[in-house]
PAZAPA-4460 file (N, C-alpha, C; in steps of 0.05 Angstrom, whole numbers, plus 32768, in hexadecimal, padded with zeros to 4 digits):
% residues 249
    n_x    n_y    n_z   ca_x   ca_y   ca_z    c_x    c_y    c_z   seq   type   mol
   80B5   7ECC   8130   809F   7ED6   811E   8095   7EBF   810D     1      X     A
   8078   7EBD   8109   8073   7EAE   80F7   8070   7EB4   80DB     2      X     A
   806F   7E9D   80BF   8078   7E9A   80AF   8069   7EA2   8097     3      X     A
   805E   7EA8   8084   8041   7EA2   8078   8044   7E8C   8075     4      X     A
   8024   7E87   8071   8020   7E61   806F   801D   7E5D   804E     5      X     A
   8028   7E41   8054   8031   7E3A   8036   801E   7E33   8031     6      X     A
   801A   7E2E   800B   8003   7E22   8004   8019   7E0C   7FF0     7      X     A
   8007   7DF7   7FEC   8003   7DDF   7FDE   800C   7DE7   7FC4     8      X     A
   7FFB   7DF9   7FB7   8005   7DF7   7F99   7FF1   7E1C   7F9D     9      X     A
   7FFB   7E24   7F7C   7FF1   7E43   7F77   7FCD   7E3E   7F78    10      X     A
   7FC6   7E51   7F8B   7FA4   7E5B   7F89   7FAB   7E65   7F6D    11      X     A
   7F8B   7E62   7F60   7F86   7E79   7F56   7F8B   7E8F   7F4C    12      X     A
   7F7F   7EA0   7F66   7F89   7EB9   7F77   7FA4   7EBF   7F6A    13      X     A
   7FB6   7EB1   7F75   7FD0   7EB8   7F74   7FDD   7EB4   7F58    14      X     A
   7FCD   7EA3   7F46   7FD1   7E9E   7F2D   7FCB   7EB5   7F19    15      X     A
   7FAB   7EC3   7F20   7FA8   7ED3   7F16   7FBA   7EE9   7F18    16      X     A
   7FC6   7EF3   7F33   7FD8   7F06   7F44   7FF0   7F07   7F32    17      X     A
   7FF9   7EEB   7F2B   800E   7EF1   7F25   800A   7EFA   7EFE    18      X     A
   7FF8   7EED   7EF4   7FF1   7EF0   7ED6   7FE9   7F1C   7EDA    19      X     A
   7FE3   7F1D   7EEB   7FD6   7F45   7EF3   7FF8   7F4E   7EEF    20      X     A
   800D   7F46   7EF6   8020   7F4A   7EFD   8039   7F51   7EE7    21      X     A
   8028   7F44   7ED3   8035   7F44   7EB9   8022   7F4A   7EA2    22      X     A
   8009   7F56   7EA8   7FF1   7F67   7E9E   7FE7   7F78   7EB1    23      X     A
   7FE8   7F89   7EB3   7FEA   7F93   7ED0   7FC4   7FA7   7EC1    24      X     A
   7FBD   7FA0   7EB5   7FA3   7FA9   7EA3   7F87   7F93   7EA6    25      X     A
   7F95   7F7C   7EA8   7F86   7F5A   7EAD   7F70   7F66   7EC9    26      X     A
   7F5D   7F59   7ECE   7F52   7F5E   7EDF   7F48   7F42   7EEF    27      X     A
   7F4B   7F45   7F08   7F41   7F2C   7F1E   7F3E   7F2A   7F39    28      X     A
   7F24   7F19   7F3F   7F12   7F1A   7F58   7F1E   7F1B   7F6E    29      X     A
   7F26   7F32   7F79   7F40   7F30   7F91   7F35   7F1C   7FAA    30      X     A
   7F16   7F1D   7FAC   7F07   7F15   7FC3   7F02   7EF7   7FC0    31      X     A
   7EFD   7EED   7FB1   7EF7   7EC8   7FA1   7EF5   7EC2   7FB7    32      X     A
   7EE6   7EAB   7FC1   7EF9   7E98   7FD0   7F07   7E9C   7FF2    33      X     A
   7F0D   7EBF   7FF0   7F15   7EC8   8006   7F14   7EBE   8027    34      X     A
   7EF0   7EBC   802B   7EE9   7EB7   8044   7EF5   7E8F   8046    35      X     A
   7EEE   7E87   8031   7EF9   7E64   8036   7F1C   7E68   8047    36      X     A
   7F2B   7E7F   8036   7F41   7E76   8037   7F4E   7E82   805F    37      X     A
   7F40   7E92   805E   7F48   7EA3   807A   7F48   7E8C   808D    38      X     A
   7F69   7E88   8098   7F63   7E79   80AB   7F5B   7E86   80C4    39      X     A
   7F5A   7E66   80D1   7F4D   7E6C   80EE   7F57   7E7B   8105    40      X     A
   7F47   7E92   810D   7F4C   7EA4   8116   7F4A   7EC4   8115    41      X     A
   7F47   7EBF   80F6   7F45   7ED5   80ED   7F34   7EDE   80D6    42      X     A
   7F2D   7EFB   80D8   7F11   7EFE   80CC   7F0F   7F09   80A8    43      X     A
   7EFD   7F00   809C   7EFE   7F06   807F   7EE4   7F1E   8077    44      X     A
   7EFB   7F37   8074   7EE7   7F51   8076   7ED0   7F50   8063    45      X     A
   7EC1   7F5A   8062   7EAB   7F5B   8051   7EAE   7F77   8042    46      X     A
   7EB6   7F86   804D   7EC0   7F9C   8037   7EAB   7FB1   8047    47      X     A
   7EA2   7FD4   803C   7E96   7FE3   804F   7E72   7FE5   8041    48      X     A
   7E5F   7FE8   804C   7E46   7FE8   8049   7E46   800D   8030    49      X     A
   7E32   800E   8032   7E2A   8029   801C   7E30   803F   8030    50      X     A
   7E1D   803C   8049   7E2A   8057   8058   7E40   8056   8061    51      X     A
   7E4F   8047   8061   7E71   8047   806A   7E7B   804C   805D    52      X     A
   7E81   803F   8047   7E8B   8049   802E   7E8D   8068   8023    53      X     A
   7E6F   8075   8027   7E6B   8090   8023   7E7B   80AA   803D    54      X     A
   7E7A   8095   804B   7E7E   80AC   8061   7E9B   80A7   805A    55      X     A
   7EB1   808C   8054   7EC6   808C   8057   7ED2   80A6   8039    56      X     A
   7EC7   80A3   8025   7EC4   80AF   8003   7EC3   80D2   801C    57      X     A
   7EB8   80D0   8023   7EB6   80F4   8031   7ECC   80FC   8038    58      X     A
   7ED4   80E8   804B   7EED   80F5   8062   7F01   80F9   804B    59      X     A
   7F05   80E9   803B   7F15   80E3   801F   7F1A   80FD   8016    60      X     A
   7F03   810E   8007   7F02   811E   7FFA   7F0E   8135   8009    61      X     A
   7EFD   8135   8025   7F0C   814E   8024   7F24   814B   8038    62      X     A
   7F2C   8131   8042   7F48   8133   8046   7F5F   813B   802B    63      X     A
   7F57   8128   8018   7F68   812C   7FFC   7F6A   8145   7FFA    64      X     A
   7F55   8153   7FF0   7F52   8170   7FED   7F64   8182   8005    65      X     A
   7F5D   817F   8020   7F6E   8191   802B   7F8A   8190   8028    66      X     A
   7F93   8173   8028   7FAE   816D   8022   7FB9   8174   8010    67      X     A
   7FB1   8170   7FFA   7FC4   817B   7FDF   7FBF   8197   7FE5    68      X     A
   7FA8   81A6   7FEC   7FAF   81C4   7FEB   7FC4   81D5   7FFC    69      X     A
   7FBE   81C8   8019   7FCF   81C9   802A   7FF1   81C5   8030    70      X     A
   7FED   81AA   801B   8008   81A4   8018   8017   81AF   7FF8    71      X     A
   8004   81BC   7FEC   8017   81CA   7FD8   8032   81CC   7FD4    72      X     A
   8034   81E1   7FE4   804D   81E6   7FE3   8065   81CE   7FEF    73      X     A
   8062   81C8   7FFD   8074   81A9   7FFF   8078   8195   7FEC    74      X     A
   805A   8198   7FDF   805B   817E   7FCA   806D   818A   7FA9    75      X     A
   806C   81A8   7FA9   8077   81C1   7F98   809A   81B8   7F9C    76      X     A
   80A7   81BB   7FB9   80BC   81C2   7FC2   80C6   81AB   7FBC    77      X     A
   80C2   8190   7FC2   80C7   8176   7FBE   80C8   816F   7FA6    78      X     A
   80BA   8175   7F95   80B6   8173   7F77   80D7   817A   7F6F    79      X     A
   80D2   8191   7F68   80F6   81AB   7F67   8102   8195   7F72    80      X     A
   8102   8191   7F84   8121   8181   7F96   812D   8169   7F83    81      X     A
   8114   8162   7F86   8115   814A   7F79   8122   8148   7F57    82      X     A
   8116   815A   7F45   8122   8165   7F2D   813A   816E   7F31    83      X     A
   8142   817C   7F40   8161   8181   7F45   8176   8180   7F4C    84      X     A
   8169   8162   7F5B   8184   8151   7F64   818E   8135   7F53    85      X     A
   8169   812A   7F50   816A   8113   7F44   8159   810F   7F25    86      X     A
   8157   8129   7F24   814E   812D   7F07   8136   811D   7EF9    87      X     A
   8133   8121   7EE8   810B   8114   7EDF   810D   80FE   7EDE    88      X     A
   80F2   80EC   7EE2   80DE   80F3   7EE5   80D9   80F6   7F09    89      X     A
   80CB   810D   7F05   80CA   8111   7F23   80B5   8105   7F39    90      X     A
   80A5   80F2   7F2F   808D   80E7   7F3A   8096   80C4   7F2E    91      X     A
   808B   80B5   7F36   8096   809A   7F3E   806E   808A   7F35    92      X     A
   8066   8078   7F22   8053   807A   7F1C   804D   8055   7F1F    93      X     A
   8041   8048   7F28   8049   802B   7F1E   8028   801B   7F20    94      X     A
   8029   7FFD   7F15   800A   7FFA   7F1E   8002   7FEC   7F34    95      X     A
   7FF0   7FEC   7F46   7FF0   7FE0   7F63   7FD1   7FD0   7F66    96      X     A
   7FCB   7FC5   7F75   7FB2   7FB3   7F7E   7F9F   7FCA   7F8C    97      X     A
   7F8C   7FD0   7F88   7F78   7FE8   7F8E   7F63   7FCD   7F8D    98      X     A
   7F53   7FDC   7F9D   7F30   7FD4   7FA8   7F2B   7FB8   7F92    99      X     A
   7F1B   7FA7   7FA4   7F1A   7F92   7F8F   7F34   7F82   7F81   100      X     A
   7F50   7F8C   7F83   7F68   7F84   7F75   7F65   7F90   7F57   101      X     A
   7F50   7FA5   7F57   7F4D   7FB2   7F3F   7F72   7FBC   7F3C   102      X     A
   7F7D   7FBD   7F25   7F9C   7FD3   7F21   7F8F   7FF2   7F24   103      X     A
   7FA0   800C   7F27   7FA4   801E   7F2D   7FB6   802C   7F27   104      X     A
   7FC0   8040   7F1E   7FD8   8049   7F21   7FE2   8063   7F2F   105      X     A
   7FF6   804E   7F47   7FFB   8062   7F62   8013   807D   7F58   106      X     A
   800C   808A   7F6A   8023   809D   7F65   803C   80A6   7F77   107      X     A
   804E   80AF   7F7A   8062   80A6   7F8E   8082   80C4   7F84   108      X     A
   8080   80CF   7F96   8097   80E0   7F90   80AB   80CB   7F86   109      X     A
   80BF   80C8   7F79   80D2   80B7   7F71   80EA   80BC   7F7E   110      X     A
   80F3   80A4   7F8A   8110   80A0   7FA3   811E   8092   7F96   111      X     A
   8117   807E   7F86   812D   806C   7F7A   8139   807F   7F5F   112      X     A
   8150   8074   7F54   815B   8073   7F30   8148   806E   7F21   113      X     A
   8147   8073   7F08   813C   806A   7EFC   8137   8058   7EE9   114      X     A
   8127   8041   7EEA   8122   8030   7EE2   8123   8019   7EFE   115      X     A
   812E   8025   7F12   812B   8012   7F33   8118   7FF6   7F2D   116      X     A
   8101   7FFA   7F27   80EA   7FE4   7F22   80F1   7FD1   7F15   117      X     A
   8106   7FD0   7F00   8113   7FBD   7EF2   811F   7FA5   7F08   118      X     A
   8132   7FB2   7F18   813D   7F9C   7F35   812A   7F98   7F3B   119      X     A
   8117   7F97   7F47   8106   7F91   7F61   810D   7F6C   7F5D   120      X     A
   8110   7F5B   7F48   8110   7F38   7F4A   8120   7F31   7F54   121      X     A
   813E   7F45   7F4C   815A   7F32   7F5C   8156   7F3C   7F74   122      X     A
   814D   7F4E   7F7B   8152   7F66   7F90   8140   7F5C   7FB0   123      X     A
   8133   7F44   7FA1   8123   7F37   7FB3   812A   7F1D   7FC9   124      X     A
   8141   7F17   7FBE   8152   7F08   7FD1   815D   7F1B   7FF0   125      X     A
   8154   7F31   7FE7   815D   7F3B   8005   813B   7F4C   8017   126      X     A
   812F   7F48   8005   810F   7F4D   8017   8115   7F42   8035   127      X     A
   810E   7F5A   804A   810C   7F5C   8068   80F8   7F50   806E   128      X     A
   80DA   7F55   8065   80BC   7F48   8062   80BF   7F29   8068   129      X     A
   80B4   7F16   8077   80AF   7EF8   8074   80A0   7EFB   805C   130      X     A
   80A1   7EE1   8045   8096   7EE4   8034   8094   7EEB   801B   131      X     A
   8087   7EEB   8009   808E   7EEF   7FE7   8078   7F0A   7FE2   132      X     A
   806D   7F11   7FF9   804C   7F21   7FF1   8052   7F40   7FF9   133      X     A
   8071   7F3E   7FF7   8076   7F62   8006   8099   7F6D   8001   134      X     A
   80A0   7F7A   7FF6   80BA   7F78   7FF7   80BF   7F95   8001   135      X     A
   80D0   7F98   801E   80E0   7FAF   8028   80FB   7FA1   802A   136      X     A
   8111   7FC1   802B   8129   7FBA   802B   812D   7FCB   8034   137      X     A
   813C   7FCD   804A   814C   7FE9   8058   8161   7FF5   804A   138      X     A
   8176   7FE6   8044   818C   7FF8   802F   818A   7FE7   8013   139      X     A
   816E   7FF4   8009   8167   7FEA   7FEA   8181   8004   7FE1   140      X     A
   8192   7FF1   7FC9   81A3   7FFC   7FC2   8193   8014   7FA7   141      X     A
   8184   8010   7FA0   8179   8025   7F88   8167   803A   7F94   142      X     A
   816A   803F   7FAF   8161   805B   7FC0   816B   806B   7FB8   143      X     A
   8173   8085   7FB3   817A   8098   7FA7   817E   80AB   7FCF   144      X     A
   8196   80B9   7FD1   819B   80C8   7FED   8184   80D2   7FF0   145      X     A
   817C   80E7   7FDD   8162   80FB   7FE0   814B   80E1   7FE7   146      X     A
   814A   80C7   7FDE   8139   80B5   7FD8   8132   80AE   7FFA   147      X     A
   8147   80B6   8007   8140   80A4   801B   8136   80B3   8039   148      X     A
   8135   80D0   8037   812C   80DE   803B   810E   80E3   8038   149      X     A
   8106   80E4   8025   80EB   80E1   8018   80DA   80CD   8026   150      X     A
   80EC   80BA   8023   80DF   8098   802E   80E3   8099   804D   151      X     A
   80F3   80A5   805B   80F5   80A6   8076   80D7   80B9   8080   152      X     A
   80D4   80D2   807A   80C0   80E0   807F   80AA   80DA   8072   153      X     A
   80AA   80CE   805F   808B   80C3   8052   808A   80DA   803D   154      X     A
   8094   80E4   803E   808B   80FE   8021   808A   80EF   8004   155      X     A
   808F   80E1   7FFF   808C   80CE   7FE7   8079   80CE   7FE4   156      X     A
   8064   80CE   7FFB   804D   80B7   7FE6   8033   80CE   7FF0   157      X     A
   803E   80EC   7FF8   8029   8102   7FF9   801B   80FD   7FE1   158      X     A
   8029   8100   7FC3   8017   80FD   7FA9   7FFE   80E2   7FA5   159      X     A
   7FF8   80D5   7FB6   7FEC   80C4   7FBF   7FCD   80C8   7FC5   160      X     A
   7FD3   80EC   7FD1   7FB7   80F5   7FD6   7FA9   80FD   7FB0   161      X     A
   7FB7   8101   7FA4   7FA8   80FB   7F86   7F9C   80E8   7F82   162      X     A
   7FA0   80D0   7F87   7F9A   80BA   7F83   7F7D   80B1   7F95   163      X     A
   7F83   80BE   7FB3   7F65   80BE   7FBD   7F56   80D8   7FB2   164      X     A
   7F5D   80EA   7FA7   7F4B   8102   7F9B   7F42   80F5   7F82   165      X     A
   7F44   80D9   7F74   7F3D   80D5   7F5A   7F32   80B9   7F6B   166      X     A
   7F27   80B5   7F86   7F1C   8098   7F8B   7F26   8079   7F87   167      X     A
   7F42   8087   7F7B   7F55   8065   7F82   7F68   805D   7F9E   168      X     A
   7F61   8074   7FAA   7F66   8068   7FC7   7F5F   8078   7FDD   169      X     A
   7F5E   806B   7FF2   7F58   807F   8009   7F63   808C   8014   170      X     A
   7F67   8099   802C   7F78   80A5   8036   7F87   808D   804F   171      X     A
   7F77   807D   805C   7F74   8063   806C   7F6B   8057   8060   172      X     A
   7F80   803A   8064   7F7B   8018   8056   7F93   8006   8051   173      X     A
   7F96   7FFB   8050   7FA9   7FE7   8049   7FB9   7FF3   8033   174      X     A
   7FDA   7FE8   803A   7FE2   7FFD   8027   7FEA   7FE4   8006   175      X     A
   7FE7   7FF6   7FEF   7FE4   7FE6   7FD4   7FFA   7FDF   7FD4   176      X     A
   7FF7   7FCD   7FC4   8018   7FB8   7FBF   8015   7FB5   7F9F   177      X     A
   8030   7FB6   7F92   8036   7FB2   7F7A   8024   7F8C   7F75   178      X     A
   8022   7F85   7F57   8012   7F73   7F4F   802F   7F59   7F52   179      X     A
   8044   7F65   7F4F   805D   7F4E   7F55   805A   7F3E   7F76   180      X     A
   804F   7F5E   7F89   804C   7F51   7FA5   8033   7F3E   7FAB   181      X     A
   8014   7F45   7FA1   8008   7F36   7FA0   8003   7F1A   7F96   182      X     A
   8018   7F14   7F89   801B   7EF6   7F76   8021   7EE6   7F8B   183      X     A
   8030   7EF1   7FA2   803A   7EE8   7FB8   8027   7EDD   7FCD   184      X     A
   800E   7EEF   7FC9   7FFA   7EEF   7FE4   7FEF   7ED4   7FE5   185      X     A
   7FF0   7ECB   7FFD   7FDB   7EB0   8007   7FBA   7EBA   800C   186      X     A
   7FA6   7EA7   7FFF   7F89   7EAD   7FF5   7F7B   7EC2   800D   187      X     A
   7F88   7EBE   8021   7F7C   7ECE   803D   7F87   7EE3   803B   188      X     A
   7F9F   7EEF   8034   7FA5   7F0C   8024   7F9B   7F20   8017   189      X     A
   7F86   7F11   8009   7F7A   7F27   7FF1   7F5E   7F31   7FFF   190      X     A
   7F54   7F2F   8020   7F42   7F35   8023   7F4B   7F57   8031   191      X     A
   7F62   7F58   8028   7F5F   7F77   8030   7F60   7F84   8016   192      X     A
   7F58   7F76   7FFE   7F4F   7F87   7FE6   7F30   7F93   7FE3   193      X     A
   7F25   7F8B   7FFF   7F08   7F8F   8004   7F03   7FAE   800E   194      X     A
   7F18   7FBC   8016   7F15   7FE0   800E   7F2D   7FE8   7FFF   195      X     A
   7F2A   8005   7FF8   7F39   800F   7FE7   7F55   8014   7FFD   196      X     A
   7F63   8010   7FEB   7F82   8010   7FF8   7F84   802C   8009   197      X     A
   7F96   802F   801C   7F9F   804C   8026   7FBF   8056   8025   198      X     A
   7FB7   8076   8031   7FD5   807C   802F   7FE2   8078   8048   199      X     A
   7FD6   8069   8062   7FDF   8069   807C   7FC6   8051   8084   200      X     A
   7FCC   8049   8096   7FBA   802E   80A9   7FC5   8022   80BB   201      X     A
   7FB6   801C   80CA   7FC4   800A   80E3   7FDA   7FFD   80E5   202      X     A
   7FE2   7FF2   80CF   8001   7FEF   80D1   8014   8003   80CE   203      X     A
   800C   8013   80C6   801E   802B   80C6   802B   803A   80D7   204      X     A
   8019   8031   80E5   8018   8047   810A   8020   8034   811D   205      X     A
   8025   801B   8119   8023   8006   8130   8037   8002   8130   206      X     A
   8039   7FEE   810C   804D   7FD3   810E   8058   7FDA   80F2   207      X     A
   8068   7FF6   80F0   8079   7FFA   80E4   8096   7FED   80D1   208      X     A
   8095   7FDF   80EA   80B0   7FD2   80E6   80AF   7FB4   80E9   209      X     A
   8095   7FAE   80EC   8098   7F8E   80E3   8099   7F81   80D7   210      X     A
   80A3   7F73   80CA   80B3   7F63   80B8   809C   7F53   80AE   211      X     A
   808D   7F46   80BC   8079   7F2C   80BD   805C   7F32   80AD   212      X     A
   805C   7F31   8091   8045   7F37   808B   802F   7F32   808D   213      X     A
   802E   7F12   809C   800E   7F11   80A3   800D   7F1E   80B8   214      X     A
   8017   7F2D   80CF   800C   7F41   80DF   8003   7F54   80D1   215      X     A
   800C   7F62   80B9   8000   7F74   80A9   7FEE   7F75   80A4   216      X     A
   7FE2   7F5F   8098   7FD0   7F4E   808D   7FB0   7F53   80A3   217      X     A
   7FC0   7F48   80BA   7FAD   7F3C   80DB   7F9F   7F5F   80DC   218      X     A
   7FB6   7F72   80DA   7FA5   7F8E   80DF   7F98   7F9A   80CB   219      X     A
   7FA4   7F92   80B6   7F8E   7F9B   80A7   7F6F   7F9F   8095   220      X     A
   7F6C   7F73   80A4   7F54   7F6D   80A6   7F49   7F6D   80BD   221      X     A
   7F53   7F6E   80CF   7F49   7F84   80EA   7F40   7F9B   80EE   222      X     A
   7F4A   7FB0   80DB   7F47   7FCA   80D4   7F29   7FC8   80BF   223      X     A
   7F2A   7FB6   80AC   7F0F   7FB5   8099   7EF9   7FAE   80A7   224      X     A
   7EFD   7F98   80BE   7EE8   7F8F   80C4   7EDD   7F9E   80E4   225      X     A
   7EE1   7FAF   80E3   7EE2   7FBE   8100   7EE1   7FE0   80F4   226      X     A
   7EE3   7FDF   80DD   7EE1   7FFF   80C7   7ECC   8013   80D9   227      X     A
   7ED1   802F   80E0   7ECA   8046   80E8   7ECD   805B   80DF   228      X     A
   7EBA   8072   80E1   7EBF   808C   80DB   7EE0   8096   80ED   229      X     A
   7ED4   8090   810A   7EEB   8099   8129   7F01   808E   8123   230      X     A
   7EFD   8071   8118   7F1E   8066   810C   7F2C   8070   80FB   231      X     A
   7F24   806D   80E5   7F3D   8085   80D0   7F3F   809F   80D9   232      X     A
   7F32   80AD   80E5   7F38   80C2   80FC   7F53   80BB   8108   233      X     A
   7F4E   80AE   811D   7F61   80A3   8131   7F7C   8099   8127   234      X     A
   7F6F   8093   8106   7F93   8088   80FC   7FA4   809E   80F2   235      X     A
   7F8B   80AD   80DF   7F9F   80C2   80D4   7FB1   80D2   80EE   236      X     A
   7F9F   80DD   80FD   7FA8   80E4   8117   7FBE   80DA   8121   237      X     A
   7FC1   80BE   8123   7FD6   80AC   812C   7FEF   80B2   811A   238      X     A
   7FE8   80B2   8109   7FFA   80B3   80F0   8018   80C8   80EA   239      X     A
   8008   80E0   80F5   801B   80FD   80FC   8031   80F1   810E   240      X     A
   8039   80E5   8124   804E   80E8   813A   805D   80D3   812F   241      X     A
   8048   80B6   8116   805F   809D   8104   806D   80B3   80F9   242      X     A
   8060   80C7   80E4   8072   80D8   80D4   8086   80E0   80DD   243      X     A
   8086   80EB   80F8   809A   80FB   8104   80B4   80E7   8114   244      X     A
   80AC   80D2   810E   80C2   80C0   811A   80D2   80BB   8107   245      X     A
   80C6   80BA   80EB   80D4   80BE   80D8   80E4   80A0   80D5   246      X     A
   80C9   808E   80CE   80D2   8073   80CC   80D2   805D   80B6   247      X     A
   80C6   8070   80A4   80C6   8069   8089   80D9   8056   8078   248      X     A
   80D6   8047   8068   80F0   803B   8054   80E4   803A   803C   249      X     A
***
């Protein structure tokens, strides 16, 4: 696998990233600079036109909408579970890189203890991810049993469709990363801040389990710059049989 590519000394970018990270309120140009930095081979999205955008804001609405109504009762049942095994708070709330690298704040059934977010610095010597711009862990020790469950089937991050019912994310896009992960990103990284983040995307369905974040990266400015009505169709679609494999962490 290859490596991310190193840089010389801190962009910017990553200067600002990491100053967002410890103001998570601060605001900065996720795009700057972007197209210079994309190396060769690969493309620097331009983000979606007015009718794309609109048509993507549609599918949004009333996906969001069907989902929370639909999923009521699951998101009801999970709730309870969750209060009565691992007790309050029962939703998991933190701030993440949304459209532009604007902050956001995502929402997330809660799998870890509480206060979990405190580890994440030492806890980083064992990141699976190549790289400083992504941290997974298979047996992250502050998973909670019920926690890992949740995170296997994806039910965690159902409360997510709030977040596209209030226009801070989509249903399809790149998925958000805490402002600690983006401090990490190399300048060709931040061009998937050029749409609003999602709750599923092409890596989700593909390349699950790859470790290598600039493949992440590769699809998901692939995904921006190639953007469709038939595509986020085809992913959410895709998306049902990832669920059911139940591959989550």
């Amino acid at each position: 696998m290859t490596s991310l590519p190193e840089t010389a000394s801190p962009t910017p970018l990553i200067t600002q990233a990491a100053s967002q990270a410890q103001d998570p309120h601060a605001r900065y140009s996720a795009n700057e600079n972007v197209g210079d930095a994309v190396p060769a081979g690969r493309v620097a999205p331009r983000g979606l036109d007015p009718r794309q955008a609109l048509a993507k804001r549609s599918l949004d609405l009333v996906g969001a909408t069907f989902g929370l109504l639909f999923l009521a009762p699951l998101l009801g049942m999970t709730a309870l579970v969750i209060a009565l095994i691992d007790g309050r708070p029962v939703l998991f709330w933190q701030d993440r890189a949304g459209l532009d690298g604007r902050p956001f704040r995502i929402a997330k059934f809660r799998t870890m203890r509480v206060g979990a977010d405190e580890q994440r610095a030492e806890l980083r010597a064992f990141n699976e991810v190549e790289g400083a711009a992504s941290f997974k862990m298979t047996d992250d020790p502050r998973i909670t049993r019920l926690g890992r469950i949740l995170r296997r089937t994806s039910i965690d991050e159902l409360p997510q469709l709030w977040n596209v019912l209030l226009g801070e994310m989509s249903l399809v896009g790149p998925r958000p990363h805490p402002f600690d992960d983006v401090a990490g990103y190399a300048d060709w990284h931040h061009g998937r801040f050029a749409v609003k983040p999602g709750i599923t995307g092409s890596w989700q369905i593909s390349s699950r389990r790859e470790t290598d974040f600039d493949k992440w990266v590769e699809l998901d400015l692939e995904y921006i710059a190639n953007w469709s009505f038939r595509r986020d169709v085809e992913i959410l679609l895709g998306t049902i049989p990832a669920l059911l494999r139940a591959e989550g962490r």
